[in-house]
N, C-alpha and C positions, 0 to 999 in steps of 0.2 A: 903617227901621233894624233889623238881624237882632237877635236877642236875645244875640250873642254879643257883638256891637258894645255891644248895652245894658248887660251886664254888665261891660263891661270903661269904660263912663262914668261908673257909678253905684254900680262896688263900694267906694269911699271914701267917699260920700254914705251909703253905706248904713249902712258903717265907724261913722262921726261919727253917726249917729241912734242906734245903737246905743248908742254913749260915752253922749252927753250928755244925749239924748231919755228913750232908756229906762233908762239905768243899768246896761247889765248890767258884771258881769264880765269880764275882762281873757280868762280860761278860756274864758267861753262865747264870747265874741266871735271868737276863736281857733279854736274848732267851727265857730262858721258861717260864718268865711272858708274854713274847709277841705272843708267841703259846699259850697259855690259853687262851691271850685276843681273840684271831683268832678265837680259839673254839669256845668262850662264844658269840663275837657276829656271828656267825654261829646258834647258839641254839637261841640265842635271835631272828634273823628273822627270824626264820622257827619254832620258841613256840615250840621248841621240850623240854620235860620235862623229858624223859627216856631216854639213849642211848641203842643202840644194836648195833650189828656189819652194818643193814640195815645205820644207822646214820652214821654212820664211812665211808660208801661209797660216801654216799651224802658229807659228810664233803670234803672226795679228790676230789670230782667233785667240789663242793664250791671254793676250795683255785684254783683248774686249770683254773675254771670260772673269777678267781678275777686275773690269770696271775703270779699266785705263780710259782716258778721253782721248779721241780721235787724233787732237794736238801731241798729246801725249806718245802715240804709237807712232805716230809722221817722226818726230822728232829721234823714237829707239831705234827706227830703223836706218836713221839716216847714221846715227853714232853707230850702228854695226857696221853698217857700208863701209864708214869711212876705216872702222877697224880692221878690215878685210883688206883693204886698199893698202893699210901698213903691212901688214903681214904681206901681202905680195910682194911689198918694195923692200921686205928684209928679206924674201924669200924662203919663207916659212910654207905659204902654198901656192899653186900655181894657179888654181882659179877661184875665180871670184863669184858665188852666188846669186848676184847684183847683176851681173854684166844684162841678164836680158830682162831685167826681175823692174815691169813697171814703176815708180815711186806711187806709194801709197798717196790714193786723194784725200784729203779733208777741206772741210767747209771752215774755213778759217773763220772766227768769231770777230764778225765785225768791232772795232773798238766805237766805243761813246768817243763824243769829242763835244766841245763847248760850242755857241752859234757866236758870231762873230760881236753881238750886242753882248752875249755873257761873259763873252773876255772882258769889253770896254767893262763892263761894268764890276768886275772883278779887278782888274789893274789899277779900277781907280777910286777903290775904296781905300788903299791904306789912305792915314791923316800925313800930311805932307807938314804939317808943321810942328814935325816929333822927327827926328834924327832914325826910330826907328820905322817909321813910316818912309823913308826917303827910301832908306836900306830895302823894307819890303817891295815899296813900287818896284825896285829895281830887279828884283829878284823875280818877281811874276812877270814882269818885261821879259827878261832875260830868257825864262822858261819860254812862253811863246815864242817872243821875235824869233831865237835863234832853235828850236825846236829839240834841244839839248837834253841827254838824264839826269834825271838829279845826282847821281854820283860827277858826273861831269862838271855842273855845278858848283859841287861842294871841295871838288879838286881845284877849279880854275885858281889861275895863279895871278898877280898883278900884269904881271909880263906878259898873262894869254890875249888880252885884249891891245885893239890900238886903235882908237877913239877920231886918229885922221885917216888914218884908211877906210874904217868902219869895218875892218873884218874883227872875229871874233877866234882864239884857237881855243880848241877842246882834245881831248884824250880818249878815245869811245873805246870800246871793249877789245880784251888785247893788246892795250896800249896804240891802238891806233891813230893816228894825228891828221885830223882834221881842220880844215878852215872855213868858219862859216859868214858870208857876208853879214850885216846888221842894219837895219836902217836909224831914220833921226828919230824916230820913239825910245829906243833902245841908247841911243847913244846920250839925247837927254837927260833917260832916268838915268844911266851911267854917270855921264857927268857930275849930276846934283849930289848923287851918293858921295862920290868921290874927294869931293870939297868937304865932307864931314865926317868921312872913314876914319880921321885920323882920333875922332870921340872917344872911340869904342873899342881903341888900340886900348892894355895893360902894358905892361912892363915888357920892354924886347920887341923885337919887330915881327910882323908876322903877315908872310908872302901870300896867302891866300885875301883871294880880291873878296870875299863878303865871310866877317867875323860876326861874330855872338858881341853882348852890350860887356862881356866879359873879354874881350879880344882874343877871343878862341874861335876855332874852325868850328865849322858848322859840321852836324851831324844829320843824318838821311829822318830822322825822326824831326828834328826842329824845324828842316824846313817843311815837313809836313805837318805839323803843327801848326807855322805862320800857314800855310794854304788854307787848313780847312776853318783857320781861327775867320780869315778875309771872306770864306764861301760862304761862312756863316752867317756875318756881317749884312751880305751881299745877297740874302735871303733867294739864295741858288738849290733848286729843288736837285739837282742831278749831285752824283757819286763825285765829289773832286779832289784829285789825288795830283801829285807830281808828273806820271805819264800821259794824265789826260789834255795839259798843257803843248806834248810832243804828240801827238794825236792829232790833235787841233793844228796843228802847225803846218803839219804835212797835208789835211784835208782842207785844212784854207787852199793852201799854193795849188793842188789840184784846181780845187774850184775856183779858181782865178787863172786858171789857163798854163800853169807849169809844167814841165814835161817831166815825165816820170823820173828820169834819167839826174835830172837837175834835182830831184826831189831825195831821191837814190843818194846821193854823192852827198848831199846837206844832210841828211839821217845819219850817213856814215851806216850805211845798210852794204854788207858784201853782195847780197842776193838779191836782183832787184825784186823777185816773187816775196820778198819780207813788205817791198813795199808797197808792190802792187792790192793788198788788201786795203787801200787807203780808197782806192778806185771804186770800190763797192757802196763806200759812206754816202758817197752825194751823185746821186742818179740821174739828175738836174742835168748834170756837166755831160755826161755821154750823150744825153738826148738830145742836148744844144747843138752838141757837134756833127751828130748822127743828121740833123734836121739840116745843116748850115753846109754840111761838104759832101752828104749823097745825093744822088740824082734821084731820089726817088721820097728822099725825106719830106 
């Protein structure tokens, strides 16, 4: 059987292991049907009916031919691998393409992040003596302190948090459950919110810890609305969106001496090389170390 044949057997088996096997997301699963598809028609114009690692080179010239970005092809090739890996474990084939086949390098695009005076001065632009001002503080707190996505965010539950431990729970991709410590900034603006959440309650109760002035969930659009409504306020020359808060988060804790690992597990990153592009942002930090613990620094 060609492997076009196979893919076109096994990409709903693969579908459904994905769902229920490993859990992922709705998002990612929607990625790696769209790198299959990339594959498949790859194999379909060029009749390739066997892959080898020869295939696999043609395939990265293909996607660079067609103007894929570097992120772009790291990422199809890693969705065929792991396609290949299923197939071996239903026993469809017996080898794997991959097994001696380098991982494509790319130059990961360092992310923007905010300097630690444009946070201050961003978290404390809302007016605190407006109910929605309290709510906002708390909401740019939250994104910082706890270095969370916005869908994270907009899911938390009353229940996720607990204001005398100071840890924080979130849900990351896949439904993964994470716990994130907090410090007394966060638990503050928490607090003050809290005393007035009950405002902005409508009719019926409603389990999500930050509501709309309508007592409705918040949606990925409004809170990015209050963000850039406050960046504007805060006469912030840079790009400011919802991830550049989790960006910032993860390159403070570097630049303050955190260890990757620790950084890793708070991200709720499976791979630490997701996170290790945080290490690139602040240059400062390596050279400090470089200087303080070689003998020749």
């Amino acid at each position: 059987m060609s492997i076009i044949e196979l893919i076109d057997e096994n990409i709903e088996k693969y579908v459904n292991f994905l769902t229920f096997e490993k859990g992922l997301a709705n998002n990612s699963i929607i990625a790696y049907k769209n790198d299959i598809k990339i594959f498949y028609d790859f194999l379909s114009k060029n009749k390739i009916s066997v892959v080898k690692e020869d295939e696999l080179i043609d395939f990265i010239f293909y996607m660079k031919t067609n103007k894929y970005s570097e992120l772009s092809i790291a990422r199809a090739l890693v969705s065929v691998k792991n396609f290949f890996v299923f197939l071996i474990k239903e026993k469809k084939i017996n080898d794997n393409p991959f097994e001696n086949f380098d991982a494509f390098k790319t130059h990961r695009k360092i992310p923007e992040v905010l300097s630690m005076d444009e946070i201050e001065k961003l978290i404390n632009t809302p007016d605190l003596s407006t109910k929605e001002g309290i709510r906002d503080r708390a909401i740019l707190e939250l994104l910082y302190s706890a270095g969370i996505r916005v869908s994270e965010l907009i899911n938390m539950q009353l229940t996720d948090i607990n204001l005398d431990q100071k840890i924080i729970r979130c849900f990351g991709k896949g439904s993964k459950e994470r716990v994130v410590p907090v410090g007394d900034y966060l638990i503050d603006a928490l607090s003050n919110y809290l005393n007035i959440r009950n405002s902005f309650k409508g009719k019926g109760f409603n389990q999500y810890l930050f509501i709309t002035r309508r007592g409705t969930k918040f949606t990925r659009m409004g809170i990015w609305k209050i963000i850039k409504k406050y960046a504007k306020q805060a006469n912030l020359s840079k790009n400011v969106y919802p991830h550049i808060f989790r960006h910032s988060f993860a390159t403070h804790l570097l630049s303050g001496g955190a260890d990757l690992r620790s950084v890793q597990e708070m991200l709720g990153h499976s791979d630490i090389s997701t996170t290790q592009v945080y290490t690139h942002v602040d240059k400062s930090r390596l050279k400090k170390i470089h200087k303080q613990f070689h003998p020749r620094g």
